[in-house]
Wavefront OBJ file of the C-alpha trace (Angstrom):
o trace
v -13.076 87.878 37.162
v -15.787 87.993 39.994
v -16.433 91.598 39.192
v -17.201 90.203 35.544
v -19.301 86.965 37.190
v -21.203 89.034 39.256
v -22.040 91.615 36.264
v -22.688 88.255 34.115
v -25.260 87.391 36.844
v -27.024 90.697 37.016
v -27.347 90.877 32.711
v -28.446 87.470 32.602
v -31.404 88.195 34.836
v -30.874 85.363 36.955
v -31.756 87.204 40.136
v -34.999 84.862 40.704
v -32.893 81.916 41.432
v -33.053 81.358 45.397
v -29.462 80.706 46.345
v -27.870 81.602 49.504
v -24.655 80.819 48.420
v -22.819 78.521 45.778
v -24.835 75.648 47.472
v -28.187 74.560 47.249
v -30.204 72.010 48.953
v -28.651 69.050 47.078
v -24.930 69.932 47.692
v -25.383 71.843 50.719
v -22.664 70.798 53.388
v -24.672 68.571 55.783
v -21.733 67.190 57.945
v -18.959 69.173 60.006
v -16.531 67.488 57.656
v -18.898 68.842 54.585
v -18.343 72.208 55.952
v -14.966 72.143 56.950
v -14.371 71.169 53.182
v -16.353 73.726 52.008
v -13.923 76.361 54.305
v -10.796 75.243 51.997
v -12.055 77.595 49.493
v -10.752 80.846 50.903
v -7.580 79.256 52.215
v -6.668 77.185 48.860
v -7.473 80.956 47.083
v -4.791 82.390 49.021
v -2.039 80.110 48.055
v -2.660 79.846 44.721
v -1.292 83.631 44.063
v 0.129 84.860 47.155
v 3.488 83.977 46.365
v 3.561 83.773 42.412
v 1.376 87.287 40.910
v 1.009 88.788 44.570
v 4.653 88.677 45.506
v 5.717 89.821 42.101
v 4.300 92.825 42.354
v 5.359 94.103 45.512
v 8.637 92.841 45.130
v 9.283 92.778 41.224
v 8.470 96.637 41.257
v 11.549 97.207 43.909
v 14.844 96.826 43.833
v 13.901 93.202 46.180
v 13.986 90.459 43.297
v 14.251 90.809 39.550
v 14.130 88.601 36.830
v 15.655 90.054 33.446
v 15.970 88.161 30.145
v 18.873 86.209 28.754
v 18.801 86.185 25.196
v 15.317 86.951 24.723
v 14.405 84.189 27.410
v 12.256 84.671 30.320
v 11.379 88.270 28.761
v 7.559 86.711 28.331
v 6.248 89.863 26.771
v 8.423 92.427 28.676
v 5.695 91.910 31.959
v 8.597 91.285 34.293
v 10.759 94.613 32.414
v 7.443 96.758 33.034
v 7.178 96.174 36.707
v 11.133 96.687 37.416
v 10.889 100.077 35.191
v 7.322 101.204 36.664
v 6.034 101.003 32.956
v 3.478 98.490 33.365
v -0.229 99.176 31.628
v -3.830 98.242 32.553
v -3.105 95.240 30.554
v -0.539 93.802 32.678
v -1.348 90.483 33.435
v -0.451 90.109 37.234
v -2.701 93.317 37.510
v -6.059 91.143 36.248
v -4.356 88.525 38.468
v -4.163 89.664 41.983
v -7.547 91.629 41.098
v -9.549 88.309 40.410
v -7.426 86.660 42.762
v -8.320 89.393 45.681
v -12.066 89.439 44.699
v -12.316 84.979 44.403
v -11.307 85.334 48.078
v -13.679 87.645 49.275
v -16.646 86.086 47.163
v -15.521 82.901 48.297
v -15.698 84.158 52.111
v -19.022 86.052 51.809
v -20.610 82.634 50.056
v -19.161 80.960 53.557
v -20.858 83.508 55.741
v -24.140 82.959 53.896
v -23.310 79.217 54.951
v -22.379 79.042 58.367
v -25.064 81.561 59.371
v -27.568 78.188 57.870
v -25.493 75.672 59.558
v -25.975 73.843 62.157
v -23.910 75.170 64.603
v -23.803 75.688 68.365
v -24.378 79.908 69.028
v -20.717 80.066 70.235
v -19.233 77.808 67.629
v -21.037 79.728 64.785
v -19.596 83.031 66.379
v -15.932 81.813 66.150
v -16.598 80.232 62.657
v -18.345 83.636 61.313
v -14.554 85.164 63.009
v -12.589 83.540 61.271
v -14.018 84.227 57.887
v -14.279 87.745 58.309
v -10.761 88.148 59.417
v -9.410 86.167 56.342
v -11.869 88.601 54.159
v -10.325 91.714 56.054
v -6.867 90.149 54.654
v -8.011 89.720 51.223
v -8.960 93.589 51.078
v -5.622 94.546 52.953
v -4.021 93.158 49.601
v -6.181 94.699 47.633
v -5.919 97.922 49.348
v -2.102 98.426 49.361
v -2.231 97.153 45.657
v -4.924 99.160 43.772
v -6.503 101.619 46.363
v -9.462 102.199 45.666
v -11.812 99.049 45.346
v -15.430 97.763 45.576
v -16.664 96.826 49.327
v -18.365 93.575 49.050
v -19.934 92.068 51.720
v -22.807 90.184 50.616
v -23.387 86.847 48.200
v -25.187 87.541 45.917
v -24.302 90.831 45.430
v -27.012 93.712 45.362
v -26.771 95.856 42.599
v -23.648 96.839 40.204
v -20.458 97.053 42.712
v -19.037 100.705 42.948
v -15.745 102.273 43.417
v -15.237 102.920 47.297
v -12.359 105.048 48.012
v -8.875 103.873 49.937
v -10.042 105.580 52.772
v -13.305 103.928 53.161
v -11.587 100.414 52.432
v -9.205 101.120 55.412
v -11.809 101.722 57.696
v -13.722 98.398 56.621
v -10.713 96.674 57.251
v -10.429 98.281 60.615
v -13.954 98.088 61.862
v -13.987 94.187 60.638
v -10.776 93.211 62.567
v -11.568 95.016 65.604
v -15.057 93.678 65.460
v -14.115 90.473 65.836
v -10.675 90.104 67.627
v -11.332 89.325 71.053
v -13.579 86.354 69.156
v -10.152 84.577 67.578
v -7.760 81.948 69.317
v -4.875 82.879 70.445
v -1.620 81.473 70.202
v -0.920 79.253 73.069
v 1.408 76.663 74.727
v -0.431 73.585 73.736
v 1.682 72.011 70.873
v -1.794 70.320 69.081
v -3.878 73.713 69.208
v -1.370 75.314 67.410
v -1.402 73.293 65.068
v -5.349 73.370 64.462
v -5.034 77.237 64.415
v -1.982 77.449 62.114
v -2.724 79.240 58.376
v -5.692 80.120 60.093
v -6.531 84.139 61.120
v -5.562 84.483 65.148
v -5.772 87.036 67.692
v -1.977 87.854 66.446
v -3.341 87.840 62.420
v -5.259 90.796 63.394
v -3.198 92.809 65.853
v -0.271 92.224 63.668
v -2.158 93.193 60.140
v -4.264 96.347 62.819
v -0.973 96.871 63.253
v 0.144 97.225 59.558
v -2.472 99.251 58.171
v -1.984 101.882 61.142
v 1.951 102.268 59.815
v 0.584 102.733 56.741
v -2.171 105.273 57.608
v -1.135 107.988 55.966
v -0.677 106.241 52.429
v -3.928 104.749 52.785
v -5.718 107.676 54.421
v -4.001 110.301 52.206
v -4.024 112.847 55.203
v -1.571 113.089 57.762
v -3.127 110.587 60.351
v -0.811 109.786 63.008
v -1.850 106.416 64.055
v 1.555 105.215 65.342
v 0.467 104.790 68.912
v -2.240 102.304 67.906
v 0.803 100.614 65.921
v 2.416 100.544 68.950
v -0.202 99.447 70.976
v -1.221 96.738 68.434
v 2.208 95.316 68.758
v 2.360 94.933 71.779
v -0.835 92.900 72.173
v 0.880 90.614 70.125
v 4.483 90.928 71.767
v 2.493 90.131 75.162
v 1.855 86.886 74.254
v 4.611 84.910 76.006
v 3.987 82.353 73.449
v 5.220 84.021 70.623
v 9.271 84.193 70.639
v 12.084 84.666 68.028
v 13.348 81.139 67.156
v 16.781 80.756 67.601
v 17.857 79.933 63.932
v 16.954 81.900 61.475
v 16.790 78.735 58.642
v 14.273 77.260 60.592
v 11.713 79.614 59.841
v 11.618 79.237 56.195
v 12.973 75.825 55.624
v 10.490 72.683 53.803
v 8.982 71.394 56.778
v 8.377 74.956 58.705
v 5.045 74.777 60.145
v 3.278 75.365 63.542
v 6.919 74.628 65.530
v 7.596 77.912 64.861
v 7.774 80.000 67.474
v 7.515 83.580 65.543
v 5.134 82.573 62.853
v 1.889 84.660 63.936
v 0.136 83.737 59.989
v 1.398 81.831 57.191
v 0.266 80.063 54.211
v 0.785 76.493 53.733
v 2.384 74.625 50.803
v 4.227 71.420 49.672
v 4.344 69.637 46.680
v 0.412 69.136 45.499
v -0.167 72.738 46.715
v 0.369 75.180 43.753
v 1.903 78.562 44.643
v 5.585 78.303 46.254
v 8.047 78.643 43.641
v 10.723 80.032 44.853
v 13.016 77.122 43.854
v 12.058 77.147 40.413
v 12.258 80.867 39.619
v 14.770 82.036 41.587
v 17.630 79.215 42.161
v 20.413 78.722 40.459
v 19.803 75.506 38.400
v 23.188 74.424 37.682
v 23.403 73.941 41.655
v 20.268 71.187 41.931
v 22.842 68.401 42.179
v 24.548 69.838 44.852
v 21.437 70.359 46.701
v 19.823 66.626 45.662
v 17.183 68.334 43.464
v 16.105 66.229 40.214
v 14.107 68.594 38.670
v 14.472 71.094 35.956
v 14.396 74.840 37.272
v 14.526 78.313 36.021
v 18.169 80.747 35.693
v 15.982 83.520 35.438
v 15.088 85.401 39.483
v 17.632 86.905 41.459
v 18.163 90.162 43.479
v 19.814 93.618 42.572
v 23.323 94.526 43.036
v 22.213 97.608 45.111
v 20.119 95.517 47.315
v 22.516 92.684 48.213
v 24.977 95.406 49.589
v 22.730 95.862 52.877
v 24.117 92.511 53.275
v 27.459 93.999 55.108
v 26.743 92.834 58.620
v 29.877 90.660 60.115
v 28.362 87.348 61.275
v 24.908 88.268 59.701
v 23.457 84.383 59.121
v 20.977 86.395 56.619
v 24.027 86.818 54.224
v 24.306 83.012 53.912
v 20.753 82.768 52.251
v 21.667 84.533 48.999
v 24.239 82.706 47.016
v 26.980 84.629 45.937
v 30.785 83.805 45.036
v 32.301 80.192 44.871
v 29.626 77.549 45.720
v 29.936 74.743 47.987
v 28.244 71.679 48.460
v 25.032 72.103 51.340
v 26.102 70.353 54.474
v 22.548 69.747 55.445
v 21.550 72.214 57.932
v 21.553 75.249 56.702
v 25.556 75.720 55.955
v 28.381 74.285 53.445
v 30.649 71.919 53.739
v 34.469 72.828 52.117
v 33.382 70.725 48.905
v 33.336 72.749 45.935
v 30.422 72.317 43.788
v 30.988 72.025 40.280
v 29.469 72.306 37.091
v 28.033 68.505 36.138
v 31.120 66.480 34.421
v 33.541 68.896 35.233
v 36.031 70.239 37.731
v 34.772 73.712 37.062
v 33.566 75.210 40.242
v 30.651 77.368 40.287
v 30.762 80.612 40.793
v 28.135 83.390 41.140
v 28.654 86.929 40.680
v 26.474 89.874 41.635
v 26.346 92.514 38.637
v 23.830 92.337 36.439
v 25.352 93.456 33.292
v 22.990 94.402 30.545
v 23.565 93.363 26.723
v 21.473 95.905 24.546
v 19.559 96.706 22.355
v 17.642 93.749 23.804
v 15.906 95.374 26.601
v 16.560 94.528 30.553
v 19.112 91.308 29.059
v 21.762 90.043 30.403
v 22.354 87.483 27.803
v 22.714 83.487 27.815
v 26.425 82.801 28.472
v 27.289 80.468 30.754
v 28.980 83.353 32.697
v 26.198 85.517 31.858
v 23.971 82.649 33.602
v 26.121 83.294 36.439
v 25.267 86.972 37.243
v 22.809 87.896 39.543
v 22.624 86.594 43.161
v 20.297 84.147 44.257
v 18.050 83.271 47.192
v 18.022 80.204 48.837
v 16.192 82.125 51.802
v 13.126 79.109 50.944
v 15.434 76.312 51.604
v 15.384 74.546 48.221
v 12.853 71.618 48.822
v 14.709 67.887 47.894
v 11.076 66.561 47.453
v 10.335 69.079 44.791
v 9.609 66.799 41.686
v 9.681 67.007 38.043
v 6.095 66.899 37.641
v 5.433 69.954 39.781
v 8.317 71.865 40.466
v 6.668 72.750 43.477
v 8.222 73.331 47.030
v 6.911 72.492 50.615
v 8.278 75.613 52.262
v 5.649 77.334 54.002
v 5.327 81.062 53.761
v 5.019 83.628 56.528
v 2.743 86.166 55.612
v 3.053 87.849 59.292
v 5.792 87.180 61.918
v 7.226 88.666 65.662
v 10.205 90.290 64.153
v 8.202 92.358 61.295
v 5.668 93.379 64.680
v 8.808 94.482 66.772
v 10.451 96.403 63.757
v 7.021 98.232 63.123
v 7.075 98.627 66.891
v 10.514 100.601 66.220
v 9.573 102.215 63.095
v 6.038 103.883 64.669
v 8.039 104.814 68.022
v 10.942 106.389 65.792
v 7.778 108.432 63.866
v 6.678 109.930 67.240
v 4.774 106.982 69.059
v 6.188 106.582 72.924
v 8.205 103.523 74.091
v 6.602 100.949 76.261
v 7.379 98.175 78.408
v 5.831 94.510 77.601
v 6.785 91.881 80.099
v 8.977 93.639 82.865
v 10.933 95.163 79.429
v 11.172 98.298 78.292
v 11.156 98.039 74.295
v 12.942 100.922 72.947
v 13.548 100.268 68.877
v 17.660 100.550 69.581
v 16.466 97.236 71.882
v 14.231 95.725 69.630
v 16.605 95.795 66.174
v 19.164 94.228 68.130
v 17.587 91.439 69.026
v 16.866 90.466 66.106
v 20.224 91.437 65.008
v 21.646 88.770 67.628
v 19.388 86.280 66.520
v 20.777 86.708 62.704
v 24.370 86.503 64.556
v 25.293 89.644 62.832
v 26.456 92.649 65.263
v 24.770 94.687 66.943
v 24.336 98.359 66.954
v 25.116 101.438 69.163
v 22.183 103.397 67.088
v 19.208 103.409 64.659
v 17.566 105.937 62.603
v 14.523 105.524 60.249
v 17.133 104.980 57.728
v 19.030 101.754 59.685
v 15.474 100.648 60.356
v 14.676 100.209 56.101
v 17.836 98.694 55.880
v 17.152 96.404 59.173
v 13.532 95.569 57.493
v 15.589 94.648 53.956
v 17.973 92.371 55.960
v 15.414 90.413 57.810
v 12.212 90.618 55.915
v 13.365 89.900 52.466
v 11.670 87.870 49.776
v 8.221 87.819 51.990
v 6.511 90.620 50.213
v 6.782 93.844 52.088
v 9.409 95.822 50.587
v 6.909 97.874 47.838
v 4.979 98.704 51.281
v 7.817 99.659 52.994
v 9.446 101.942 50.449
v 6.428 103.980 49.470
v 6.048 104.282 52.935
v 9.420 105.793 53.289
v 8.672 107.946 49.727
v 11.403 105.886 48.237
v 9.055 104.086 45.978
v 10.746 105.556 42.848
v 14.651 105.815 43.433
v 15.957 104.757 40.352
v 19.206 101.553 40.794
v 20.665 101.498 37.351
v 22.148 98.048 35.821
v 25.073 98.306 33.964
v 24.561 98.967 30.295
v 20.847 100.208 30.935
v 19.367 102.235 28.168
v 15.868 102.150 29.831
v 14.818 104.462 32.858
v 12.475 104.399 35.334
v 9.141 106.045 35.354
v 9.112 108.058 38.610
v 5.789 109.191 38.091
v 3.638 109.454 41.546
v 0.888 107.930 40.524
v 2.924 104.299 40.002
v 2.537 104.070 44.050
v -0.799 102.560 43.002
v -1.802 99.764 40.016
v -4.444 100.149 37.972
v -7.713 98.709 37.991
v -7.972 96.231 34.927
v -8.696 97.131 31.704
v -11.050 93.693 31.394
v -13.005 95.158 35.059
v -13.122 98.458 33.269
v -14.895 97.142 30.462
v -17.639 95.189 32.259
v -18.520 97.392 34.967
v -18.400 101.155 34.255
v -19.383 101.892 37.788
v -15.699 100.926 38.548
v -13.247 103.898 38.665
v -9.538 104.101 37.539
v -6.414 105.128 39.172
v -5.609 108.424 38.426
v -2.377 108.304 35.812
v -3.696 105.439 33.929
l 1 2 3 4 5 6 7 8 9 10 11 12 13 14 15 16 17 18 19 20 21 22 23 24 25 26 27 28 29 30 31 32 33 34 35 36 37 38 39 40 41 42 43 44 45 46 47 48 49 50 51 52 53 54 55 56 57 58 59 60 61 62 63 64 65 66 67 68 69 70 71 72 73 74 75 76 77 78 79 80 81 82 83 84 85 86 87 88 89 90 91 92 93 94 95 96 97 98 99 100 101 102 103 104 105 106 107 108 109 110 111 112 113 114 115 116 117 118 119 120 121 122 123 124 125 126 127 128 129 130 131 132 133 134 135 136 137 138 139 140 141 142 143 144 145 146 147 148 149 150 151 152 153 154 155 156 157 158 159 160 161 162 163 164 165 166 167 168 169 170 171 172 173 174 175 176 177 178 179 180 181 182 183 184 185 186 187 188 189 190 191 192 193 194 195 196 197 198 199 200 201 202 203 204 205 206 207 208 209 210 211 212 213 214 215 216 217 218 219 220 221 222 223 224 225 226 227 228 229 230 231 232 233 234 235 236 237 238 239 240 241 242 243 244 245 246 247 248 249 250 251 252 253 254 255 256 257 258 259 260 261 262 263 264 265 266 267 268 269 270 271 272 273 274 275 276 277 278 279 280 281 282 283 284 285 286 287 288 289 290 291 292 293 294 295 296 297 298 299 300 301 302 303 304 305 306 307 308 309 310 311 312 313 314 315 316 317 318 319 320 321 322 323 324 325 326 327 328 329 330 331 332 333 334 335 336 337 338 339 340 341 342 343 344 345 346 347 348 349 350 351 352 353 354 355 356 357 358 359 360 361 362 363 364 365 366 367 368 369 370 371 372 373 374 375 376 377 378 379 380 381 382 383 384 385 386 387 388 389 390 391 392 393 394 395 396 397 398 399 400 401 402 403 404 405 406 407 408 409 410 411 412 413 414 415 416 417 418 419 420 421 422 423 424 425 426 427 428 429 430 431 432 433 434 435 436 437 438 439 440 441 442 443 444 445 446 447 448 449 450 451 452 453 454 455 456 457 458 459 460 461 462 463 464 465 466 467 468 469 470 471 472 473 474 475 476 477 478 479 480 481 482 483 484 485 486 487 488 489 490 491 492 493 494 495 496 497 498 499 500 501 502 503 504 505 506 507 508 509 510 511 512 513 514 515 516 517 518 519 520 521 522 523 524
């Protein structure tokens, strides 16, 4: 959409108009409170996608989270079939999604930088304001990147000339350049409860060593070539592992139930949500709704999300906590704080307990369907990983749990991963952090046992264990070229198209059509 407003602007001649930005001298923000207002823009952008058409892509298109019809429901044109099967089109709709929803957020920052640059600012406050808005545009093209590749670099409002194709190569290095351009200008996390909470959803010091460190692990997708960059993932790591006040917290719940927020020790960037701020569904999609008694929720909720057969079984770890956040087998009734309580929880008006069942077992000729039995209703494991929110309401269906976006224990597994690919161990803090070290303390925080070894192999599965649900697994397995491993359902009659070029989405067909300057993905 702001490829199509900005190629609106350009055949409507409108060029003479002298506008710096979305404002003009009658709305113009006059006030710091004007402007901070005017910053929500790029932040409320990000939450209104991240976790509904952003996360369904990189996780619907694995073997992560699935949602498959029952009885013809929830099939809502076959989109959710055609990511789990690799057969979606240019006309996909979460493809003309997260591509308007990418580009809104990077319009929406360059408009800001037009605006703080005219504010009245102090030399040193305007520095860390201009900061912060290019790091949170360097995170907008990261998604874009790892989604469609190859995309237009814009970096001006309004934009000169029809917007071009630049190549994944050349979009990595922007993203590099930006974030190491302005780094050192960021806060950093700190020991002072009330800063922390000023900085939190914001970009920090941590956002951009921990996303630096990101796009080096992913170099050679990005780049194409083989570019070993694992050092500088290493390196970037551990400028965020250095900071004393980052630290695993000690329960695992804590870190994703409703009222997460700045407490959290490990949370280096995440989005904020509750019940007015559209985005975090996770209740509604992917519990099970027969259970929202149980858990003291009154409103109505979707059967349809769950996870994979295949992918649950990682979850094999005695004592792993992480198990406990899918529900599977006989429920009981929540005890409050994160576990059950030896009350069985029924279906409503009778003594019927609940119980859910992994296999997905497919009823053709409908495609991807499981049908709409009650014990049909029943198959599929579900995540309550997002505590489910009791303040969700009827009229929203919206929860408060914030999501992470970046955290310590994805830095110290990439830490592992790039010093299993080559990169050198290094101390931080008196400690030698070897990736045998590093996996098992995050195994001891999940309670689960530790290990005498780990491969590049153990570290996937560590990675699907701990990072879950939070939108990294399509990055992880094309990555590992596991991208397009086929996991059968029982009773499938469709395939998967392991075609190469599926690593990437294509550009839409509606961009396509407005701007022929624009280039497609090869395959589509």
């Amino acid at each position: 959409m702001m490829i199509s407003v900005i190629i609106c602007t350009f055949s409507c001649k409108k060029l003479d108009v002298p506008v710096e930005s979305q404002y003009v001298s009658s709305n113009f923000p006059t006030t710091l409170s004007d402007y901070n207002a005017s910053m929500g823009a790029m932040y409320a952008n990000l939450s209104s996608n991240y976790a509904v058409a952003y996360w369904r892509m990189q996780e619907l298109s694995t073997d992560e989270a699935i949602i498959p019809a029952r009885d013809g429901n929830y099939d809502d044109g076959g989109q959710y079939r055609q990511l789990h099967y690799h057969t979606w089109t240019v006309d996909h709709p979460n493809v003309a999604t997260v591509w308007q929803w990418g580009f809104s957020g990077i319009m929406s920052c360059n408009r800001l930088l037009n605006v703080t640059n005219a504010f009245n600012f102090t030399a040193a406050d305007r520095t860390a304001k201009l900061a912060e808005i290019r790091a949170m545009r360097a995170l907008y093209y990261f998604f874009l990147m790892d989604i469609f590749g190859n995309v237009p670099i814009l970096t001006t409002y309004p934009v000169s000339g029809i917007p071009a194709t630049s190549s994944r190569a050349k979009v990595f290095q922007f993203i590099e350049s930006e974030l190491l351009a302005v780094v050192q200008q960021l806060p950093s996390k700190t020991s002072v409860a009330a800063s922390n909470t000023l900085q939190y959803g914001k970009p920090t010091k941590g956002m951009a060593f921990a996303l630096l460190a990101k796009i080096y692990l992913n170099a050679d997708v990005y780049n194409g070539t083989a570019n070993n960059r694992y050092t500088d993932v290493v390196r970037m790591a551990d400028s965020v592992l250095s900071n004393t006040n980052y630290s695993l917290d000690a329960k695992y719940r804590d870190i994703f139930l409703p009222n997460n927020g700045p407490q959290i020790k490990e949370t280096i960037f995440a989005i904020p949500y509750d019940q007015q701020i559209s985005g975090n569904q996770f209740t509604r999609f992917g519990f099970y709704p027969y259970l929202a008694p149980a858990y003291g929720l009154s409103a109505s909720l979707s059967i349809a999300m769950s996870t994979t057969p295949e992918f649950y079984n990682r979850f094999n770890l005695p004592g792993d906590f992480r198990t406990s956040t899918w529900l599977n087998g006989p429920q009981f009734v929540p005890d409050g704080n994160g576990g059950f309580t030896t009350t069985p929880a029924y279906y409503q008006g009778t003594t019927t307990q609940i119980v859910i069942t992994p296999n997905l077992i497919l009823v053709p000729p409908k495609p991807m369907d499981v049908g709409n039995t009650t014990a049909s209703q029943a198959e599929g494991v579900r995540s309550i990983k997002y505590y489910p929110d009791p303040a969700t309401t009827q009229a929203t269906r919206l929860n408060g749990n914030d999501v992470p976006v970046f955290r310590l224990a994805d830095v110290m597994l990439m830490k592992a991963e790039a010093i299993l690919r080559g990169a050198n161990a290094t101390s931080v803090n008196g400690e030698l952090q070897t990736p045998l070290l590093l996996v098992n303390k995050i195994r001891t925080r999940a309670g689960a046992t530790t290990t005498a070894s780990i491969d590049l192999d153990g570290l996937l599965d560590e990675r699907a264990r701990e990072l879950f649900w939070e939108g990294w697994r399509r990055n992880d397995l094309i990555r590992y070229g596991k991208f397009e491993v086929e996991y059968p359902l029982l009773n499938d009659v469709l395939s998967m198209d392991k075609s190469n070029f599926r690593k990437l989405f294509p550009v839409p067909s509606t961009e396509l059509k407005l701007n022929q300057s624009l280039v497609q993905n090869p395959g589509y």
